[in-house]
KELO-307937 format. One record per residue: y, x, z of N, C-alpha, C in turn; residue number from 1; chain. Coordinates in nm, 2 decimals. Example, Ala and Ser with C-alpha at 12.3 -4.5 7.8 and 13.67 -1.06 7.14 Angstrom:
<nodes>
{node {-0.57; 1.32; 0.78}; {-0.45; 1.23; 0.78}; {-0.33; 1.32; 0.78}; 1; A},
{node {-0.22; 1.28; 0.71}; {-0.11; 1.37; 0.71}; {0.00; 1.29; 0.79}; 2; A},
</nodes>
This chain:
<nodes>
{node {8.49; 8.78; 12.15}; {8.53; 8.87; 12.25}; {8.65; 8.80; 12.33}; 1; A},
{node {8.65; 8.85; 12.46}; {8.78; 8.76; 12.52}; {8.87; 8.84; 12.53}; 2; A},
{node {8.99; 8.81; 12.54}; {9.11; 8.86; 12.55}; {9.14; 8.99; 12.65}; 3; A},
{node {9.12; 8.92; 12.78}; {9.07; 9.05; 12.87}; {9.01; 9.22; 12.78}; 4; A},
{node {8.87; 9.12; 12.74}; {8.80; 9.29; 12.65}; {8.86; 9.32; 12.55}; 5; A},
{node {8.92; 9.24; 12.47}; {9.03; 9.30; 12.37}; {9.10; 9.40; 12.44}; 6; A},
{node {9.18; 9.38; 12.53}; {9.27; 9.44; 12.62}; {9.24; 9.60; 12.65}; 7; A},
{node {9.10; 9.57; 12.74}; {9.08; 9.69; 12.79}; {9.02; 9.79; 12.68}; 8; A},
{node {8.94; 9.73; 12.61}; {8.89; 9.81; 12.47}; {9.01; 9.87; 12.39}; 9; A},
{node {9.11; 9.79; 12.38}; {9.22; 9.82; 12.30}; {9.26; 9.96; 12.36}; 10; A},
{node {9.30; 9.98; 12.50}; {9.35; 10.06; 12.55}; {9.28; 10.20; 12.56}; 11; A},
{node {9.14; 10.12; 12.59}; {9.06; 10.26; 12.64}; {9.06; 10.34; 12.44}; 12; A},
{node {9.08; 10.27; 12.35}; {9.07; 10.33; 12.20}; {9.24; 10.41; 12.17}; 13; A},
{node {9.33; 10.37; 12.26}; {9.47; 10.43; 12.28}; {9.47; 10.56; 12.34}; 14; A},
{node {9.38; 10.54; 12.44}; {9.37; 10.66; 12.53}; {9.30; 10.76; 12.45}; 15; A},
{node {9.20; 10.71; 12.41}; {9.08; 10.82; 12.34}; {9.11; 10.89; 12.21}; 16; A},
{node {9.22; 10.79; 12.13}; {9.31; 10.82; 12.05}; {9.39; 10.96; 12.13}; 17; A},
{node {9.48; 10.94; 12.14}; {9.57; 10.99; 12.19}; {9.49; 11.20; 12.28}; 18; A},
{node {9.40; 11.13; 12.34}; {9.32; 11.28; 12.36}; {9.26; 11.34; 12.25}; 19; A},
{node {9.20; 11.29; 12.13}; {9.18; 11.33; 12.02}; {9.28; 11.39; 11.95}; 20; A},
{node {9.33; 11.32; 11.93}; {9.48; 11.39; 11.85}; {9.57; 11.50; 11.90}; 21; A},
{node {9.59; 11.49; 12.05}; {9.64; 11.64; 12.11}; {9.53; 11.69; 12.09}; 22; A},
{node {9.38; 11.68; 12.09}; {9.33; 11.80; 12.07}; {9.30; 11.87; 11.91}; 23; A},
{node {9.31; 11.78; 11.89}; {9.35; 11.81; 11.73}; {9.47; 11.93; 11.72}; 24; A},
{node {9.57; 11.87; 11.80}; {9.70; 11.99; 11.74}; {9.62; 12.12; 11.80}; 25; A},
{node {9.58; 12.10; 11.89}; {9.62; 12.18; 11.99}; {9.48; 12.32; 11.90}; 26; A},
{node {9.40; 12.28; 11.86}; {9.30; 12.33; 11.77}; {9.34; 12.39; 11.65}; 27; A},
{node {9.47; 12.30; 11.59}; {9.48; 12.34; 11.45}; {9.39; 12.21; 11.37}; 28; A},
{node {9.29; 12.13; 11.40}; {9.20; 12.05; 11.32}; {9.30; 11.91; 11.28}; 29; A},
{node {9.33; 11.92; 11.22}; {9.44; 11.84; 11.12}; {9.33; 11.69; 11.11}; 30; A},
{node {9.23; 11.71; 11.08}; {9.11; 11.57; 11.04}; {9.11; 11.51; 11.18}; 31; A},
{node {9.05; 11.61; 11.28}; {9.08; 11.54; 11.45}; {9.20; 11.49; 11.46}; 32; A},
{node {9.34; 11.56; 11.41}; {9.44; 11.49; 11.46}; {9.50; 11.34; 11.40}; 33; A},
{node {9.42; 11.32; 11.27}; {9.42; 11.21; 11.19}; {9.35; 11.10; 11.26}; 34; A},
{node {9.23; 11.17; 11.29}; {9.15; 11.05; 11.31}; {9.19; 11.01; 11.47}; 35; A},
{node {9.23; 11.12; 11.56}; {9.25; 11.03; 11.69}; {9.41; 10.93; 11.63}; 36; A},
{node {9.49; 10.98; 11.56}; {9.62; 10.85; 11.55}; {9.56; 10.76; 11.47}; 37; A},
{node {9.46; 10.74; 11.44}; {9.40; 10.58; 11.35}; {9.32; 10.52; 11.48}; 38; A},
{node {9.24; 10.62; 11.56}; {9.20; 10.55; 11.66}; {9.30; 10.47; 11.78}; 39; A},
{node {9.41; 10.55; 11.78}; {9.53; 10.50; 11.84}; {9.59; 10.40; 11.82}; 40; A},
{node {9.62; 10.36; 11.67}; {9.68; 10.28; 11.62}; {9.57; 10.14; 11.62}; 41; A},
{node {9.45; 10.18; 11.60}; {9.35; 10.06; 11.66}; {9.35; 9.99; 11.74}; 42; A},
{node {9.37; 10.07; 11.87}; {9.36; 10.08; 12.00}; {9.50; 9.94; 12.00}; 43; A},
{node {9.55; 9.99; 11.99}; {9.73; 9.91; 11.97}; {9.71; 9.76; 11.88}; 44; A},
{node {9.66; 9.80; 11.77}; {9.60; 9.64; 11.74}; {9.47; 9.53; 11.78}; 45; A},
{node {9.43; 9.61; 11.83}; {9.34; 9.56; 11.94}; {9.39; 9.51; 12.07}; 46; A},
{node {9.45; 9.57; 12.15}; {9.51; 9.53; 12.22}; {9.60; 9.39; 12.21}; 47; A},
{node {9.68; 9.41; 12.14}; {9.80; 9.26; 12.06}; {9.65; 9.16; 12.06}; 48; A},
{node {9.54; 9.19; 11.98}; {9.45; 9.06; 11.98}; {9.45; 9.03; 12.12}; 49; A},
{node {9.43; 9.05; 12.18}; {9.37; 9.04; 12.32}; {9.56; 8.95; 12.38}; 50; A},
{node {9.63; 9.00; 12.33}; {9.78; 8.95; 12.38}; {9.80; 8.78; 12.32}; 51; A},
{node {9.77; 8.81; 12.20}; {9.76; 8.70; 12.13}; {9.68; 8.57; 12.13}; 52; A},
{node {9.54; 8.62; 12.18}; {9.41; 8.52; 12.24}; {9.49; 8.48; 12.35}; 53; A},
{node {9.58; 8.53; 12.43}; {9.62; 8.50; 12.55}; {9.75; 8.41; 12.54}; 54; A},
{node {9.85; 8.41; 12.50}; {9.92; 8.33; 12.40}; {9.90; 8.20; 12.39}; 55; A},
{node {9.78; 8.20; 12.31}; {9.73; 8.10; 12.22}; {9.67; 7.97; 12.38}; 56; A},
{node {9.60; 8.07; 12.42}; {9.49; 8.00; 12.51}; {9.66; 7.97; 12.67}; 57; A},
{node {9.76; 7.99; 12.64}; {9.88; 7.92; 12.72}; {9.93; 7.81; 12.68}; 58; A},
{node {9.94; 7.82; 12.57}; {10.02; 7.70; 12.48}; {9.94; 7.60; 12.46}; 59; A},
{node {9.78; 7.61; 12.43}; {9.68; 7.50; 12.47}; {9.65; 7.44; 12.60}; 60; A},
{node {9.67; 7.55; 12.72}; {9.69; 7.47; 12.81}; {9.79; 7.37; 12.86}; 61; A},
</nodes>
């Protein structure tokens, strides 16, 4: 995967995160609001790959 799609993947799983889990509170569903902040927190390490491939691929140049 390239860095770029790390990036945008990462984010778009931050965002989807993040609407899960307010809808979680917002419901009362405690398991939705679990699972959108793991999807969040994904999102966020996913992202860094994508920061890191980019990094890497400066310092080689």
């Amino acid at each position: 995967m390239s860095s770029t799609t790390d990036k945008i993947k990462g984010a778009a799983n931050q965002a989807a995160g993040t609407v899960r889990e307010g809808a979680g509170k917002a419901v009362g569903n405690k398991e939705m609001e679990v699972k959108g902040a793991a999807q969040k927190a994904k999102g966020k390490i996913q992202e860094g790959v994508g920061k890191a491939k980019d990094a890497v691929k400066k310092a080689i140049d």
